[in-house]
Structures are given as C-alpha cells and as structure tokens.
C-alpha positions in Angstrom: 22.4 13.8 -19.6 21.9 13.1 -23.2 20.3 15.0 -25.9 17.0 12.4 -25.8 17.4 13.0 -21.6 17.2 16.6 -21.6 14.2 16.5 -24.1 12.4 14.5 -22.2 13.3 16.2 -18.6 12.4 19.6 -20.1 8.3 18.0 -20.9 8.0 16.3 -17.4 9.0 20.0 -16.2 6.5 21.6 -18.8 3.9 18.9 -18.1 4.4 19.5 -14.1 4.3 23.5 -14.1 0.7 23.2 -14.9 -1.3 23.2 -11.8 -3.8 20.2 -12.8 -1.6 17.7 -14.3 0.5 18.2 -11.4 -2.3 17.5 -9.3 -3.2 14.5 -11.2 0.7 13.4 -11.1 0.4 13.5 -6.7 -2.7 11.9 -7.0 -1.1 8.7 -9.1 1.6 8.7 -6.2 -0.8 8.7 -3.6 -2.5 5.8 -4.6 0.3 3.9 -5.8 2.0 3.8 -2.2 -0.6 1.0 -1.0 -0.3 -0.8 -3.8 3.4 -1.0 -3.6 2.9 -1.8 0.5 0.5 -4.6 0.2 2.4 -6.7 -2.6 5.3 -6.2 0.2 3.4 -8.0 2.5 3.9 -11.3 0.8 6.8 -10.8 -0.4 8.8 -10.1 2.8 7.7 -13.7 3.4 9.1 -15.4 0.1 5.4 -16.5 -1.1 4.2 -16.3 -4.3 0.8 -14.9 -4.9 -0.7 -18.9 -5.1 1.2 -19.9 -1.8 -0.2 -16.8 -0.2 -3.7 -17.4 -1.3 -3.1 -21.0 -0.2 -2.1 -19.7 3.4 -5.1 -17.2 3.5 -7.9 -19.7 2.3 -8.0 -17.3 -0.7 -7.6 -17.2 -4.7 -4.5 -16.5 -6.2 -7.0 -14.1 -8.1 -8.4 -12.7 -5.3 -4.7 -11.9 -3.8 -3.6 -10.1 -6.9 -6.7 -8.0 -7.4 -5.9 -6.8 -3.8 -2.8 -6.2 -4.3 -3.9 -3.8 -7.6 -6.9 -2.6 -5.7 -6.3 1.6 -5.0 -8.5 1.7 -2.1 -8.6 -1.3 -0.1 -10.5 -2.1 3.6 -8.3 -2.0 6.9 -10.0 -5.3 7.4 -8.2 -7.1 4.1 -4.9 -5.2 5.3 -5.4 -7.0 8.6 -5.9 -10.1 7.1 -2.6 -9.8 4.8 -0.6 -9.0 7.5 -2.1 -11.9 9.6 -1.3 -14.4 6.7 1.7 -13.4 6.9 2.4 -13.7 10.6 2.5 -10.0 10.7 1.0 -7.4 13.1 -0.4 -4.2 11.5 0.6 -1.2 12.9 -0.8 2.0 11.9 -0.2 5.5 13.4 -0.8 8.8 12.4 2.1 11.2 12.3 1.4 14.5 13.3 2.6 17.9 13.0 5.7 18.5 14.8 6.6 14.6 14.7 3.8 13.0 17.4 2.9 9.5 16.3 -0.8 8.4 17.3 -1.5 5.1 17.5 -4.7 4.6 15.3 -5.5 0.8 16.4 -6.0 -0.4 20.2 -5.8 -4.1 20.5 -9.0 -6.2 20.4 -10.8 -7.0 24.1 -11.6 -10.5 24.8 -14.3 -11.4 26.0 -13.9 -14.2 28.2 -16.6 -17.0 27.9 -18.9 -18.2 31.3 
C-alpha cells in the first residue's frame, strides 16, 4: 500500500471501531443491496431505463426513481421482474441453511 493508502485504511479502521458509525456503515449496505438488485433487473435484459419504461407502460422517470428508491413494494419488484420476462423468487434462508419459499403461486379462479 502507499503512504496515502495506509492513511486512509488506518481512518476507515478508526471510523469503524466506533460502535455507531459502524452501525450506520451496515445500515448503508443494507439498503444499498436492493438498489444494486433492481437496476439488475433491466440490465440483465440489455434495456435502457427508456426501453424498459416503454415495455412496462411506465416513465423513464418513474423507472429510475425505483431503481434509487431504498424501500420499495414486493408488488413493483414483481412487476420489474415481469417486464423483464422474469419470475421473482424469494426465499428466506434460515439458520442451518433451510430455504423457505416466501411466495406460493397465484390461484386462478376459473370463470362460469
């Protein structure tokens, strides 16, 4: 490492040894993770943000605020991933490695 390198590692160290800021620092990370994952979601399909909204019957606005947005509904998740051809999966990971299934698919209800 250089001189500047080592300076700077040795405050991220300072600045993380303090039980708040390091709380602060996982709580950034936490909410960072979705953001990262829904941007993804178009991406893995080549579209730009426009080309997305077009496909989604939404605002190029719309789809980056989304994609920014720290807390965002299962609902607009679902309807990413179904703009981009995509079925959402989510499962919970438990202690000892069990996955759980969190969504069931949808019953249809057949018309009379």
């Amino acid at each position: 490492m250089t001189e500047g390198s080592e300076d700077f590692q040795s405050e991220i160290d300072a600045a993380l040894a303090d039980p708040v800021r390091r709380a602060r620092v996982e709580e950034f990370g936490r909410q960072i993770d979705p953001i990262l994952a829904l941007s993804a979601i178009r991406e893995a399909v080549g579209m730009t943000q426009e080309d997305f909204a077009a496909a989604g019957m939404m605002s190029q606005e719309n789809v980056s605020r989304i994609e920014r947005a720290t807390d965002v509904k299962l609902s607009t998740i679902q309807r990413l991933a179904k703009t981009a051809g995509a079925q959402l999966e989510l499962i919970a990971v438990m202690p000892g490695g069990k996955r759980v299934p969190l969504l069931r698919p949808a019953k249809h209800v057949e018309a009379t």
